[in-house]
PDB file of the backbone (N, CA, C, O) and the ligand in Angstrom, with CONECT records:
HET     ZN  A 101       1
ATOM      1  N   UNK A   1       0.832  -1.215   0.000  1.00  0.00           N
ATOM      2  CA  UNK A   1       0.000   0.000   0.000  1.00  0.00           C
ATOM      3  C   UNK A   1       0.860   1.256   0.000  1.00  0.00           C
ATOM      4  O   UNK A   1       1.989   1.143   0.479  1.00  0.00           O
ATOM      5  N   UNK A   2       0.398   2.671  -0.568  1.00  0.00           N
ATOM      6  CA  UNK A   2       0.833   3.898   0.001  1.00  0.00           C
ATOM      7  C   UNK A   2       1.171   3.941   0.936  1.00  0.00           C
ATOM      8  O   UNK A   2       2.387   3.988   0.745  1.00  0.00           O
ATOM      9  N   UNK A   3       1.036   3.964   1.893  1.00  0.00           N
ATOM     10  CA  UNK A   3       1.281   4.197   3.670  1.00  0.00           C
ATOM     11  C   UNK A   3       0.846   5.585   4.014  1.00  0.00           C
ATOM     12  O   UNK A   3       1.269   6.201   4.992  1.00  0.00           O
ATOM     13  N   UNK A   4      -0.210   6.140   2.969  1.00  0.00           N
ATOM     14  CA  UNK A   4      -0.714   7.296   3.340  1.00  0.00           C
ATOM     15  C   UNK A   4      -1.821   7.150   4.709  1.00  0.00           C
ATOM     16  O   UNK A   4      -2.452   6.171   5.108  1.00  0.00           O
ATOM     17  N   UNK A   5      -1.765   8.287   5.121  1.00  0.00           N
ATOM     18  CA  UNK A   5      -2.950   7.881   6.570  1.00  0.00           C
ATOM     19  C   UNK A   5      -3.888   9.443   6.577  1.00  0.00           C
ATOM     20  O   UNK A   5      -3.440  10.483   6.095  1.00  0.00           O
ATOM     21  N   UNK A   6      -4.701   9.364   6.967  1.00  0.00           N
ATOM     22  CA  UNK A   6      -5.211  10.729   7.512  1.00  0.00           C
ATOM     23  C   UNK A   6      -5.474  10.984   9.269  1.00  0.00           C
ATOM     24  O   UNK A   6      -6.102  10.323  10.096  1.00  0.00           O
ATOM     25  N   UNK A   7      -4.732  12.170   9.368  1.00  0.00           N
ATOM     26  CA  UNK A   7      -5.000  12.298  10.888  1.00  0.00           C
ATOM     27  C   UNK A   7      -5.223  13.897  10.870  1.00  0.00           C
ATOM     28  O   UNK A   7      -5.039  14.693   9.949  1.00  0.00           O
ATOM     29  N   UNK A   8      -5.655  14.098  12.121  1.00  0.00           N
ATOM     30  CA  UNK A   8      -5.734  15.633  12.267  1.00  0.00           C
ATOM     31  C   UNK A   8      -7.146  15.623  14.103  1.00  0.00           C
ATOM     32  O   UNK A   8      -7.730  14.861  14.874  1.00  0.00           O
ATOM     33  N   UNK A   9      -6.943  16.940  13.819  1.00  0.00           N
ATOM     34  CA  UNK A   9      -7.857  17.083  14.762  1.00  0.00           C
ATOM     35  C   UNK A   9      -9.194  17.622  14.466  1.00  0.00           C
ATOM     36  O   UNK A   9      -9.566  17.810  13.308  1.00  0.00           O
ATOM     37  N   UNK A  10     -10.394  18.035  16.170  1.00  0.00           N
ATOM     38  CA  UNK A  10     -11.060  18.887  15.625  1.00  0.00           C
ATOM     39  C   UNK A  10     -11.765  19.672  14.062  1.00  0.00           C
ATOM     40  O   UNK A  10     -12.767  19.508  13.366  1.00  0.00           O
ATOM     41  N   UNK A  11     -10.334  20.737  14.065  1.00  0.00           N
ATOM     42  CA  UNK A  11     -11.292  21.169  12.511  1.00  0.00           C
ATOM     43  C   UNK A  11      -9.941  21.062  11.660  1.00  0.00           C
ATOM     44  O   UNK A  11     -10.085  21.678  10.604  1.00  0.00           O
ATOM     45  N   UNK A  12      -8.738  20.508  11.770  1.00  0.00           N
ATOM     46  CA  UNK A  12      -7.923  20.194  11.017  1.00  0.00           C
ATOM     47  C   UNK A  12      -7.518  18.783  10.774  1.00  0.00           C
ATOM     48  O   UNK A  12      -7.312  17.919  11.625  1.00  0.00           O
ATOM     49  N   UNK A  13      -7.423  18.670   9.279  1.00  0.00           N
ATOM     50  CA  UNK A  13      -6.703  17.074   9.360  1.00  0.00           C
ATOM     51  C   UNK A  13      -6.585  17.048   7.835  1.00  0.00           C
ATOM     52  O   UNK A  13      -7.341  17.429   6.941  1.00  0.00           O
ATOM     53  N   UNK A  14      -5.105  16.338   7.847  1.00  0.00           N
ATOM     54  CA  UNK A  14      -4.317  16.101   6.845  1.00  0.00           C
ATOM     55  C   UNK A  14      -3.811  15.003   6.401  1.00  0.00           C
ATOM     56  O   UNK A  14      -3.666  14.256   7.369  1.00  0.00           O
ATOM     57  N   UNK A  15      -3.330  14.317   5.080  1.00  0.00           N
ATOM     58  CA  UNK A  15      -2.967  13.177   5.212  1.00  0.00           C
ATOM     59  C   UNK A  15      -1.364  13.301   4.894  1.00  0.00           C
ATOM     60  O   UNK A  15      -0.628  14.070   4.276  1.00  0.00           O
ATOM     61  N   UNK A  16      -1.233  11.967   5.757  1.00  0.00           N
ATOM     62  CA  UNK A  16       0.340  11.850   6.322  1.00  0.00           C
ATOM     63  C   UNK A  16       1.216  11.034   5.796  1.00  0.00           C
ATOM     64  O   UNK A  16       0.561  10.256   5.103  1.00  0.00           O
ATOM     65  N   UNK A  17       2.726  10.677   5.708  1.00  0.00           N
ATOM     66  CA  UNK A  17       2.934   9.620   5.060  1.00  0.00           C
ATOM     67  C   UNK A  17       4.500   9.405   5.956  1.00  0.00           C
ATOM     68  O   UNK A  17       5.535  10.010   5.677  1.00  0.00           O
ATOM     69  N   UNK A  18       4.324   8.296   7.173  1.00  0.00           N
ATOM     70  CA  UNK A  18       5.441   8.306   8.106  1.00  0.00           C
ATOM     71  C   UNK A  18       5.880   9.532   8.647  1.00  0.00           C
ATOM     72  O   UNK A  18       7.026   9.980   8.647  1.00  0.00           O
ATOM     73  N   UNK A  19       4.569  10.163   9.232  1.00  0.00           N
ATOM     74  CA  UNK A  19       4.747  11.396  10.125  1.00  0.00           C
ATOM     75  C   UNK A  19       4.673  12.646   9.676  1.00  0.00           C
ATOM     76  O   UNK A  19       4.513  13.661  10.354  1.00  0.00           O
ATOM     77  N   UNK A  20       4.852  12.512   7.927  1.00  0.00           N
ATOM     78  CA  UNK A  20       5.355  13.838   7.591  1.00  0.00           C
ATOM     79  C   UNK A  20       4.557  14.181   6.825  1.00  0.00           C
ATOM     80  O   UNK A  20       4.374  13.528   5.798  1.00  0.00           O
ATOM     81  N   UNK A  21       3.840  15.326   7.109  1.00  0.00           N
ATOM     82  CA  UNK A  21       2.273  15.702   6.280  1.00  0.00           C
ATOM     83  C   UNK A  21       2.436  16.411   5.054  1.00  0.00           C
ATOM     84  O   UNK A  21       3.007  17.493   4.915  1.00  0.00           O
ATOM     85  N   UNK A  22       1.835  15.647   4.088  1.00  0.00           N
ATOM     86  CA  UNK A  22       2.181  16.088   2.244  1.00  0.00           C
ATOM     87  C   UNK A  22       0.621  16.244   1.653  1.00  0.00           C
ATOM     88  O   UNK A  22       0.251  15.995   0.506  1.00  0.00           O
ATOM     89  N   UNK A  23      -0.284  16.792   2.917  1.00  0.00           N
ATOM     90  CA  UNK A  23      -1.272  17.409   1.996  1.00  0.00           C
ATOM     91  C   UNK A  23      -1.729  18.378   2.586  1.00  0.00           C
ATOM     92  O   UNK A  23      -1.758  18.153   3.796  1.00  0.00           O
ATOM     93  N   UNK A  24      -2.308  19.890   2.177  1.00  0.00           N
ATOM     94  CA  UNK A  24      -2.573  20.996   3.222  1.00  0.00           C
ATOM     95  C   UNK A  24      -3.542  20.341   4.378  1.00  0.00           C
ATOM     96  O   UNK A  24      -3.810  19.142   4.450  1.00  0.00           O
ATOM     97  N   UNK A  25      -3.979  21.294   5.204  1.00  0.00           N
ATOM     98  CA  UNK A  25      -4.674  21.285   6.347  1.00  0.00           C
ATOM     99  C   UNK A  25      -6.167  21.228   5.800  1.00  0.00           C
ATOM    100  O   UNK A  25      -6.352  22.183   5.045  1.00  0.00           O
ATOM    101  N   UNK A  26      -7.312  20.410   5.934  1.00  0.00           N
ATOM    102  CA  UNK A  26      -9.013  19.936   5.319  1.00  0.00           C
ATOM    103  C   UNK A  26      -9.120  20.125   6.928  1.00  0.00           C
ATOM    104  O   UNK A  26      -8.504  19.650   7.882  1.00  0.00           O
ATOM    105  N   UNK A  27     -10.484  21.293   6.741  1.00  0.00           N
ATOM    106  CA  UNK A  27     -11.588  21.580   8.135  1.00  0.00           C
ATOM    107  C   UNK A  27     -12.566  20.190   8.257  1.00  0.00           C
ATOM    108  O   UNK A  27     -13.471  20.196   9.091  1.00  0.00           O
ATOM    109  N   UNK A  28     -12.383  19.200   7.537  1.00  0.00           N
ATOM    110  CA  UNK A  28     -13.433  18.006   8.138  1.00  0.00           C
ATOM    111  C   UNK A  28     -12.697  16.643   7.182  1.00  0.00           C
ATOM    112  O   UNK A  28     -12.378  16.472   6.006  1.00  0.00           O
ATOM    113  N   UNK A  29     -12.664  15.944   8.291  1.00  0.00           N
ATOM    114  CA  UNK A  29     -11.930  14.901   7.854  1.00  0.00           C
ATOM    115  C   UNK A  29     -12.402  14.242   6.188  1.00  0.00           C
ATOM    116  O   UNK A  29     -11.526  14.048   5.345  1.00  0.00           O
ATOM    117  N   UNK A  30     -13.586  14.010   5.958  1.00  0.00           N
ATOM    118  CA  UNK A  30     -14.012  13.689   4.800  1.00  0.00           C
ATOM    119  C   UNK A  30     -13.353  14.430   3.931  1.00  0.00           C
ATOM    120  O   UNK A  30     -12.817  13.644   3.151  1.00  0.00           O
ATOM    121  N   UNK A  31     -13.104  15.506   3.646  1.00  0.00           N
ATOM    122  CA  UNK A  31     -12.078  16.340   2.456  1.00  0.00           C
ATOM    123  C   UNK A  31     -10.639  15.599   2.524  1.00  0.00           C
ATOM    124  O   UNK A  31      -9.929  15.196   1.603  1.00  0.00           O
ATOM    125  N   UNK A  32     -10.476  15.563   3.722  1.00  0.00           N
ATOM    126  CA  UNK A  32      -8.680  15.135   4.293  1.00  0.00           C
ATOM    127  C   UNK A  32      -9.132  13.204   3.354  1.00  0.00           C
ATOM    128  O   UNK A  32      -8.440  12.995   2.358  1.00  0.00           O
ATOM    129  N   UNK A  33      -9.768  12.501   3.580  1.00  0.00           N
ATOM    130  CA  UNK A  33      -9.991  11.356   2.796  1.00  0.00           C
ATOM    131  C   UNK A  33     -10.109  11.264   1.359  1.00  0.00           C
ATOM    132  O   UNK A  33      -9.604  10.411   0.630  1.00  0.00           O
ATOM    133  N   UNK A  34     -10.986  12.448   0.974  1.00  0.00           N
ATOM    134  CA  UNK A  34     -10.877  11.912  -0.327  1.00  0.00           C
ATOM    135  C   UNK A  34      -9.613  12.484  -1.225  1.00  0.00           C
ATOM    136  O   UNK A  34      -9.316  12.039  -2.334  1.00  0.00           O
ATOM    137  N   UNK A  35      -8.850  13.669  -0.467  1.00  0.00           N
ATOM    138  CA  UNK A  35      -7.467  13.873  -0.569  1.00  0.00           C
ATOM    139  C   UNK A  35      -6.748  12.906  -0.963  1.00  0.00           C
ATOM    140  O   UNK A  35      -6.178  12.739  -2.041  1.00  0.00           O
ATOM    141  N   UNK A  36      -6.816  11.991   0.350  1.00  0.00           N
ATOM    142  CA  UNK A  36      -5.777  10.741   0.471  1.00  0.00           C
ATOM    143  C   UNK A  36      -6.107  10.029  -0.847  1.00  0.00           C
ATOM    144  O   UNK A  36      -5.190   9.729  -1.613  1.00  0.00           O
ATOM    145  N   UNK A  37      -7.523   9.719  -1.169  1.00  0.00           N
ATOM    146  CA  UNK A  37      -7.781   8.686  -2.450  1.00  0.00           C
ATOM    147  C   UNK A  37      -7.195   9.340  -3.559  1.00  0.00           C
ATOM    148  O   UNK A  37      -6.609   8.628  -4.375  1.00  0.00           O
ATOM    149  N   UNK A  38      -7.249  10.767  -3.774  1.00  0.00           N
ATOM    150  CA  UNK A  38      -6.821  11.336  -4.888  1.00  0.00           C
ATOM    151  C   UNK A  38      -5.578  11.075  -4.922  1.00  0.00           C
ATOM    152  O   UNK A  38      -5.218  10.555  -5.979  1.00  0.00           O
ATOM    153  N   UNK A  39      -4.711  11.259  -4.083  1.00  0.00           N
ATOM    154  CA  UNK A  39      -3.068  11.104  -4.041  1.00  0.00           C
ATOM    155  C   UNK A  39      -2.605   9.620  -4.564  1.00  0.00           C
ATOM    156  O   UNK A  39      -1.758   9.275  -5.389  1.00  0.00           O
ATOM    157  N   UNK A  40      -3.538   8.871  -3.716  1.00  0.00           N
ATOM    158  CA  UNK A  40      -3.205   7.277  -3.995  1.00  0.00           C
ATOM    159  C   UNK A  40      -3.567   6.814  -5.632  1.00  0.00           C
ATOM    160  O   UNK A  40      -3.102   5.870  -6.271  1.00  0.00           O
ATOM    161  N   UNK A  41      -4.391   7.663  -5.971  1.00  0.00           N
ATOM    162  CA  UNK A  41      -4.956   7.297  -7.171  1.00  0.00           C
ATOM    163  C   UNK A  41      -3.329   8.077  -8.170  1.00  0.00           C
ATOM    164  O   UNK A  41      -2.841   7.460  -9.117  1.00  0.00           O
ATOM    165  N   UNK A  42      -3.015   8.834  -7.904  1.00  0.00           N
ATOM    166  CA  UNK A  42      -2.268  10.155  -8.782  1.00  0.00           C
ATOM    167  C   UNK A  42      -0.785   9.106  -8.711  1.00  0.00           C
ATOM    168  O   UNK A  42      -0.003   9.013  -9.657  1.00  0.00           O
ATOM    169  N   UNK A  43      -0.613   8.333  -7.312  1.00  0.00           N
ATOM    170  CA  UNK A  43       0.768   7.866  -7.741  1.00  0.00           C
ATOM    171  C   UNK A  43       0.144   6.219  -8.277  1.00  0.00           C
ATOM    172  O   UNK A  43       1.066   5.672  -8.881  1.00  0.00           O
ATOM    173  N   UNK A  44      -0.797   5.533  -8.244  1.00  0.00           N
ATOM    174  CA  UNK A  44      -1.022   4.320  -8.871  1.00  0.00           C
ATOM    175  C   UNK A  44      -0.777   4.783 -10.808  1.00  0.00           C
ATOM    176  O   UNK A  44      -0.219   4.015 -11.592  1.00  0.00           O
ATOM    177  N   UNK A  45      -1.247   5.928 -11.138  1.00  0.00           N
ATOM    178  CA  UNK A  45      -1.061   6.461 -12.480  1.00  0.00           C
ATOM    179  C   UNK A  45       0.179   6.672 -12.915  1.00  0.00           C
ATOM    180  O   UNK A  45       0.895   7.525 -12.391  1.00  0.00           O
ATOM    181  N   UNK A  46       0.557   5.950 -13.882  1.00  0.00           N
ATOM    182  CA  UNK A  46       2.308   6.798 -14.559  1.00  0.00           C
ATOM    183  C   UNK A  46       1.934   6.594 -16.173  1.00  0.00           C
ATOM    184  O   UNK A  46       1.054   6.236 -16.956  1.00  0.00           O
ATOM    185  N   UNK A  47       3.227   7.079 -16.060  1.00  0.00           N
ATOM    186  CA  UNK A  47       3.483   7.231 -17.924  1.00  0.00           C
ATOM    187  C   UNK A  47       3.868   5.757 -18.616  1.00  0.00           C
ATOM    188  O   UNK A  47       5.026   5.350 -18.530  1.00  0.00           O
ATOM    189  N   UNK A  48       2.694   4.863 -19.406  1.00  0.00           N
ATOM    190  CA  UNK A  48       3.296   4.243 -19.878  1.00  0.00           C
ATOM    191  C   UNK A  48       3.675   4.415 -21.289  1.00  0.00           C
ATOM    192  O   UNK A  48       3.738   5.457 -21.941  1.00  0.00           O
ATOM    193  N   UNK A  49       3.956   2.996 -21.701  1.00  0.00           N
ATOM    194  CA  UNK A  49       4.170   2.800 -23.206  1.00  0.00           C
ATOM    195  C   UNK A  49       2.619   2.125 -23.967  1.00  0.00           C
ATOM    196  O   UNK A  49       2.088   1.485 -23.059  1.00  0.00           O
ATOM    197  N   UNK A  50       1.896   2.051 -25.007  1.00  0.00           N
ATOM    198  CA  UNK A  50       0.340   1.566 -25.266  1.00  0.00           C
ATOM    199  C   UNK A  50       1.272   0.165 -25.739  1.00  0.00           C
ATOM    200  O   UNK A  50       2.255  -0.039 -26.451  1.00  0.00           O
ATOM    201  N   UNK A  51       0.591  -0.432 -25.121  1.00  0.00           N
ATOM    202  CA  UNK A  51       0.930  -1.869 -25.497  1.00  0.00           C
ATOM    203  C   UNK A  51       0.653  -2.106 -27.221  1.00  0.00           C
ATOM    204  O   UNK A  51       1.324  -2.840 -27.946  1.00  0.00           O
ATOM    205  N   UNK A  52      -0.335  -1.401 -27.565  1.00  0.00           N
ATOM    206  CA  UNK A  52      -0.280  -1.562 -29.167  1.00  0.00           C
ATOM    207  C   UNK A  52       0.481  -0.943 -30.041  1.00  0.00           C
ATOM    208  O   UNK A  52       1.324  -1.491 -30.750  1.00  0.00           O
ATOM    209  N   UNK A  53       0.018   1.053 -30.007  1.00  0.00           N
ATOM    210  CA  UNK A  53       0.754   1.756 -30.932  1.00  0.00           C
ATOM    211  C   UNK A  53       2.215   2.312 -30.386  1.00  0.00           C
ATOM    212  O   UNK A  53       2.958   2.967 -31.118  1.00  0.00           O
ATOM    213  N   UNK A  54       2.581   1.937 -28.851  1.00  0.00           N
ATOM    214  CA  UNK A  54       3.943   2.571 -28.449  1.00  0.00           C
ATOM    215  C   UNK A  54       3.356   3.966 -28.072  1.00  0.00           C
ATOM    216  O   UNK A  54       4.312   4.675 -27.757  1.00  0.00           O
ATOM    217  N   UNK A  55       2.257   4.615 -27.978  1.00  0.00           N
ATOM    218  CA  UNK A  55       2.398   5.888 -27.609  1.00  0.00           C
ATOM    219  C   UNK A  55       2.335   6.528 -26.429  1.00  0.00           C
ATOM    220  O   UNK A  55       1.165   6.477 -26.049  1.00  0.00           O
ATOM    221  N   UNK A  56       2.951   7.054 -25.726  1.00  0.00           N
ATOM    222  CA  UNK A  56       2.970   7.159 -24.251  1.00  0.00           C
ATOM    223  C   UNK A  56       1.876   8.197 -24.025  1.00  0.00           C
ATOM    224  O   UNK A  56       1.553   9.303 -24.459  1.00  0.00           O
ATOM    225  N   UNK A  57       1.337   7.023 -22.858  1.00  0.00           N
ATOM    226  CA  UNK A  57      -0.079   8.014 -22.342  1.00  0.00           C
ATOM    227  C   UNK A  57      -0.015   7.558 -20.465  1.00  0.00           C
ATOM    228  O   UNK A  57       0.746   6.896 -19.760  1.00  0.00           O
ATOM    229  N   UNK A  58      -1.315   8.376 -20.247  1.00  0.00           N
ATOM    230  CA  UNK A  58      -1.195   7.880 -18.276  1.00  0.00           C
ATOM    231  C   UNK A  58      -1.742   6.854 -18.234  1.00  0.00           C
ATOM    232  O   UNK A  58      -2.648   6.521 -18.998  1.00  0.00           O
ATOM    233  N   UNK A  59      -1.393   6.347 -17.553  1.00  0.00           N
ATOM    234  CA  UNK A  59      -2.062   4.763 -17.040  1.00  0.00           C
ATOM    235  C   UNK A  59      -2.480   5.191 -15.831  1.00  0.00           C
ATOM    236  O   UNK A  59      -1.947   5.955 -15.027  1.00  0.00           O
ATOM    237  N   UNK A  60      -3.664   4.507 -15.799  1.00  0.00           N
ATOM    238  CA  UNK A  60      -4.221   4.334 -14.409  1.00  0.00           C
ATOM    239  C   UNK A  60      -3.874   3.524 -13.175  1.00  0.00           C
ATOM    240  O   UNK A  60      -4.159   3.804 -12.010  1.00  0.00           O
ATOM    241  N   UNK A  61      -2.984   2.115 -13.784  1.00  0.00           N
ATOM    242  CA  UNK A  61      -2.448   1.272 -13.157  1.00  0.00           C
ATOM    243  C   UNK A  61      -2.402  -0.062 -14.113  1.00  0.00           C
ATOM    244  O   UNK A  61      -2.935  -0.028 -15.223  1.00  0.00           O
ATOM    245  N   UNK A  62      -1.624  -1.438 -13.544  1.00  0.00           N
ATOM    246  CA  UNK A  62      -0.946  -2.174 -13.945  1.00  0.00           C
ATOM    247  C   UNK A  62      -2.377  -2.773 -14.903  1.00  0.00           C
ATOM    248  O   UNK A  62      -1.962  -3.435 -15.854  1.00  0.00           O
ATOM    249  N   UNK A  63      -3.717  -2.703 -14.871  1.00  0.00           N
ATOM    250  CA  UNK A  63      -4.615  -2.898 -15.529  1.00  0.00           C
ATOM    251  C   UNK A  63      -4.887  -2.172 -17.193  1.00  0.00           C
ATOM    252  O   UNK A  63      -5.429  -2.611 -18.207  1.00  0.00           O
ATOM    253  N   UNK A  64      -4.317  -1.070 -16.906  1.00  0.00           N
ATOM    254  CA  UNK A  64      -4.523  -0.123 -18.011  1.00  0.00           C
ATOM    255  C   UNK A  64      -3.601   0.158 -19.229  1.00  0.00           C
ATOM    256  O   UNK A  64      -3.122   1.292 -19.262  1.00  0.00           O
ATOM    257  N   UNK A  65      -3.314  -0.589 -20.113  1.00  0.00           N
ATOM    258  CA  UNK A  65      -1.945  -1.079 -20.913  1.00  0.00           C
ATOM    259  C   UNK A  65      -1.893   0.030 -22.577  1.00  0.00           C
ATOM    260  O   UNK A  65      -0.948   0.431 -23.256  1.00  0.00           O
ATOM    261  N   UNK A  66      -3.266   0.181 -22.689  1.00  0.00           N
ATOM    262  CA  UNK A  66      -3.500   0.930 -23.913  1.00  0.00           C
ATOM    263  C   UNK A  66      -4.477   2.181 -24.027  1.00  0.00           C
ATOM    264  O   UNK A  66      -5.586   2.550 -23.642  1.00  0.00           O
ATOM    265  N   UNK A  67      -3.218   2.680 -24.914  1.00  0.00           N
ATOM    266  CA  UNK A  67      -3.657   4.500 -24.649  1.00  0.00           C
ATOM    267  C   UNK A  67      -5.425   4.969 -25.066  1.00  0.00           C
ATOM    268  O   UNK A  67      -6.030   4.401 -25.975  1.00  0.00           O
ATOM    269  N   UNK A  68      -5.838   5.708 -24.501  1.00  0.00           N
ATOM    270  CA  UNK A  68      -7.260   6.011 -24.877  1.00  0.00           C
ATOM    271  C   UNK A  68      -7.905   5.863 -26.386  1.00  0.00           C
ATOM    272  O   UNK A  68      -9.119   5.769 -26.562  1.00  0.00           O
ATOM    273  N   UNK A  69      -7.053   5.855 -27.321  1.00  0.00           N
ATOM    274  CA  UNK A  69      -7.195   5.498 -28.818  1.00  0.00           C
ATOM    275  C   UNK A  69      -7.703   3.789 -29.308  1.00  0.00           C
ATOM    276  O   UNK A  69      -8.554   3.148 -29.924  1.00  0.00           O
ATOM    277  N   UNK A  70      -6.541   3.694 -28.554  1.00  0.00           N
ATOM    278  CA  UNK A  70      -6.533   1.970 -28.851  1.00  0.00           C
ATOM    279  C   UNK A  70      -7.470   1.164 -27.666  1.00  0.00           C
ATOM    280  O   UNK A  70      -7.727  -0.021 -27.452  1.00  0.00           O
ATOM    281  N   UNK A  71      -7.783   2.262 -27.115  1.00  0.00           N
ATOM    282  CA  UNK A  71      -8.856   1.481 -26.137  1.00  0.00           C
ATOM    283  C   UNK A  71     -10.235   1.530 -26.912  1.00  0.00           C
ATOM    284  O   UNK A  71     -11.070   0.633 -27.026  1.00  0.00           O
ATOM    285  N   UNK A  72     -10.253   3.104 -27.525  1.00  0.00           N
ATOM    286  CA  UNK A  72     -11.690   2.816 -28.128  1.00  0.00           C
ATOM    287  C   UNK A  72     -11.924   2.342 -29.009  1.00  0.00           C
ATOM    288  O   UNK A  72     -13.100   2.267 -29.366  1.00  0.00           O
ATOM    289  N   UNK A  73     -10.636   1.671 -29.949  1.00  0.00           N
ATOM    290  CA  UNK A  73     -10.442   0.860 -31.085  1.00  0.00           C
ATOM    291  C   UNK A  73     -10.850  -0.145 -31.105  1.00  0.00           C
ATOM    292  O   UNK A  73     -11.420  -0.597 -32.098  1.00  0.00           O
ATOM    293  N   UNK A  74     -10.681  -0.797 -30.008  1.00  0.00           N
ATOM    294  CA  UNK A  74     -11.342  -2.223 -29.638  1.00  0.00           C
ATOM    295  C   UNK A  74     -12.630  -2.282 -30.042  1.00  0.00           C
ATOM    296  O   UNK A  74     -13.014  -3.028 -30.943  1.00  0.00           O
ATOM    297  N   UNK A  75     -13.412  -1.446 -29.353  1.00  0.00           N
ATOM    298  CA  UNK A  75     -14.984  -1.293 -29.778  1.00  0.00           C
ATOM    299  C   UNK A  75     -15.479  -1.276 -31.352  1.00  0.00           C
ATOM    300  O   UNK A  75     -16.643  -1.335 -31.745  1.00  0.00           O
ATOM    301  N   UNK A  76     -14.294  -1.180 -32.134  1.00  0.00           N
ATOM    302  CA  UNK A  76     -14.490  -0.640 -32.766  1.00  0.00           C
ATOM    303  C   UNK A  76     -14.870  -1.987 -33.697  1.00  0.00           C
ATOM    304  O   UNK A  76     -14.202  -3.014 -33.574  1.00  0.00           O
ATOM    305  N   UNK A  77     -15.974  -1.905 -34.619  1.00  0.00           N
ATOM    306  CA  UNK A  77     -16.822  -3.537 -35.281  1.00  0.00           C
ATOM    307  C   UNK A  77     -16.057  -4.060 -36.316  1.00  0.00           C
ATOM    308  O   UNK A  77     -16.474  -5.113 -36.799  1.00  0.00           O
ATOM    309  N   UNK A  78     -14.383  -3.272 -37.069  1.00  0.00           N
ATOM    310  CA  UNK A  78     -13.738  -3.864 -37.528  1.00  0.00           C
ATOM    311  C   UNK A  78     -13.129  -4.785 -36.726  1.00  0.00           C
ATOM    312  O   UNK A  78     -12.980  -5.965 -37.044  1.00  0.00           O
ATOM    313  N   UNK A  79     -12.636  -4.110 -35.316  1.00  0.00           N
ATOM    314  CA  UNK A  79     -11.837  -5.027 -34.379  1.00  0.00           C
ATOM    315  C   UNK A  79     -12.832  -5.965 -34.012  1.00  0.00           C
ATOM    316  O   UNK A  79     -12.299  -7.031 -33.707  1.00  0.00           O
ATOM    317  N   UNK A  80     -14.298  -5.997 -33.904  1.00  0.00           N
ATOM    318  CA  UNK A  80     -15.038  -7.206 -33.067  1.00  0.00           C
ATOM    319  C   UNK A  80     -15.272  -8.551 -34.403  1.00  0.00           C
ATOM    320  O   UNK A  80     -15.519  -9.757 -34.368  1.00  0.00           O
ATOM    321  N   UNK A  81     -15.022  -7.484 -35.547  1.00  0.00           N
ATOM    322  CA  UNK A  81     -15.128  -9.186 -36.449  1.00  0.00           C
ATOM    323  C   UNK A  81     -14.105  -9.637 -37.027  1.00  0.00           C
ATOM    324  O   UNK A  81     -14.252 -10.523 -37.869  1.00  0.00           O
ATOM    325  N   UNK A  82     -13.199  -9.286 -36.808  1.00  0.00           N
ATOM    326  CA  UNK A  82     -11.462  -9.616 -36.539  1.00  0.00           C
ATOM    327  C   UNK A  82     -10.986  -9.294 -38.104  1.00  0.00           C
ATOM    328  O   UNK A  82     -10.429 -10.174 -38.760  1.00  0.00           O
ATOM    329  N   UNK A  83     -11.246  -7.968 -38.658  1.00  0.00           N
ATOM    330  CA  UNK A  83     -10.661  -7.802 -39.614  1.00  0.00           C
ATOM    331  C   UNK A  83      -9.622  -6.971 -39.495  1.00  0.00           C
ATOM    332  O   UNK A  83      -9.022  -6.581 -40.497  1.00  0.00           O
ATOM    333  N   UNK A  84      -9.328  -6.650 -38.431  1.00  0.00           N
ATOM    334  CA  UNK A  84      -7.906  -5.963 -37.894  1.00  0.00           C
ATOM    335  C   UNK A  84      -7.207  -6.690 -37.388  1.00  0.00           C
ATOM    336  O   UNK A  84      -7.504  -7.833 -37.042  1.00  0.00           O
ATOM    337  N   UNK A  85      -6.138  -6.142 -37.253  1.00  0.00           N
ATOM    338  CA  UNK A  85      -4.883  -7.156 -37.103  1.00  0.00           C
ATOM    339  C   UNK A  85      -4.636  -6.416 -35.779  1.00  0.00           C
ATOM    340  O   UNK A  85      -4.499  -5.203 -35.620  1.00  0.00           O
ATOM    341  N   UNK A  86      -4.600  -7.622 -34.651  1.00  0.00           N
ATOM    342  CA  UNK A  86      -3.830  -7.440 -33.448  1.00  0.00           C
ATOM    343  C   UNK A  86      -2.746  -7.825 -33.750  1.00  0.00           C
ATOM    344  O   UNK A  86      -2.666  -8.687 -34.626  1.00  0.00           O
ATOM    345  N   UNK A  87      -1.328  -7.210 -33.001  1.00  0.00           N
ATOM    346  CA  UNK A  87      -0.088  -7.472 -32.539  1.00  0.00           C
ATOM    347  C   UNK A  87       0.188  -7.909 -31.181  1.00  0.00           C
ATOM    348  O   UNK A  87       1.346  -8.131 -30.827  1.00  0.00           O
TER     349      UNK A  87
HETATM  350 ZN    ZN A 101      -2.269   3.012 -28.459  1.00  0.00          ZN2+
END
């Protein structure tokens, strides 16, 4: 996992990562959470390579292999009656 946490008090709280707080100060913990999901989500995302055309796009995570093009390509009824050529 991240090892992100949220703590805080009262009307402050922030999320933490081994003590050391890397997100501003949220007046109600629910902001300070969905902080944390955003962060966790922002480093699960990187730059890959599209497993089909090579073109570097964000990935969402180890699920997400092909760039938004070649994702909607799939759908696409040349690709569903296999007159395109996968690699
Ligand atoms: Zn692609």
């Amino acid at each position: 996992m991240s090892g992100l946490y949220v703590e805080g008090n009262w009307n402050s709280y922030a999320v933490y990562r081994k003590e050391v707080r890397v997100s501003k100060f949220h007046p109600d913990e629910s902001r300070a959470l969905d902080c944390m999901d955003r962060m966790n989500k922002e480093e699960r995302s990187r730059d890959r390579n599209c497993m089909c055309c090579r073109t570097v796009f964000r990935s969402e995570g180890n699920h997400n292999r092909l760039c938004n093009g070649c994702r909607t390509r799939n759908f696409d009824p040349a690709f569903l009656s296999g007159s395109a050529v996968v690699i």
